[in-house]
N, C-alpha and C positions, 0 to 999 in steps of 0.2 A: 504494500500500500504506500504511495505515494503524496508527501504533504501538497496540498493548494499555496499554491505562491500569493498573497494577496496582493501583492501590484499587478497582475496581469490583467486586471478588470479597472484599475485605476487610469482615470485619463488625467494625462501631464499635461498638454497640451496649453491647458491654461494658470500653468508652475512656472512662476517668474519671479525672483529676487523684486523689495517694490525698489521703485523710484527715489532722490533725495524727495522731490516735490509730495511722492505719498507717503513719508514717515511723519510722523505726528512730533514737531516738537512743540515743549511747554516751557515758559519762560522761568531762568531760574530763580525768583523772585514772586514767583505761585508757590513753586515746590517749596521756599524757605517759609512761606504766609500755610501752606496746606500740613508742615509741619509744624509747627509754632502751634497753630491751631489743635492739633491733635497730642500734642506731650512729646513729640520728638525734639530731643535735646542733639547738641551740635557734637562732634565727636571730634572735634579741635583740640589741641593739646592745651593743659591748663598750664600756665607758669606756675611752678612750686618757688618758692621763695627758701634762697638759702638754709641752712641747718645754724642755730641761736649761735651753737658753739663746737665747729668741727675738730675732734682730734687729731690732733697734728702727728704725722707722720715718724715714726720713730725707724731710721735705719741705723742699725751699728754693722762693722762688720767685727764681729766676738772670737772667728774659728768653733764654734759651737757650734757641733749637728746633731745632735738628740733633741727630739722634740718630747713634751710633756702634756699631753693633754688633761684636762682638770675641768669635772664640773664644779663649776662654784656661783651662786649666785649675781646678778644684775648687781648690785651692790658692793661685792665684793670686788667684782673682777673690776669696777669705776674706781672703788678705794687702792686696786693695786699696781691700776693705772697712773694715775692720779701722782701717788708715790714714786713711781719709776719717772714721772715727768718731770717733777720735784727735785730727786737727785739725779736729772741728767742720766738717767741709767737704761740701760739695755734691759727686761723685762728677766732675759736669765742671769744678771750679772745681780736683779734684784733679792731671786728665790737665792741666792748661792748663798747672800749676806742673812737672808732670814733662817736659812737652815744653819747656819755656822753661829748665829745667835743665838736659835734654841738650843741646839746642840752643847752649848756652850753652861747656856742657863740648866738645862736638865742631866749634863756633866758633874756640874760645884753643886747639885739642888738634892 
């Protein structure tokens, strides 16, 4: 059994790409009034306005390549920021001094 082609019954004859003159254009000043009207918002990019106070960039070069990852809270990791900014320090140059200081306190303690 053989399928039916269904264009062989279709007349093309009057299958034509239109014309500029038959394509319908609208002014775009309807389409901005037809949206406005209806709740369509613009999809334009908004200016974001700078950050209050960006962190500034800390590169040292230390020879240091072990990395440490650490959860520790929003708060904490601003406080240990914050400190390494403070004294000019590299963020591993700062755990080095805080472990050699407990280390130190719970040594004599």
């Amino acid at each position: 059994m053989s399928r039916a082609n269904p264009l062989d019954l279709a007349d093309f004859a009057d299958f034509s790409p239109r014309t500029t003159e038959e394509k319908l254009r609208v002014a775009p000043e309807t389409i901005a009034q037809v949206a406005k009207d209806n709740g369509f918002v613009s999809r334009d990019a908004k200016k974001v306005e700078a950050a209050a106070s960006p962190r500034r960039q800390r590169r040292f070069t230390t020879g240091r390549n072990q990395q440490l990852n650490i959860k520790a809270t929003a708060e904490t990791v601003a406080r240990f920021n914050a400190l390494a900014d403070d004294l000019n320090l590299p963020a591993g140059a700062l755990l080095e001094r805080a472990v050699h200081i407990l280390e130190e306190k719970y040594k004599r303690g």
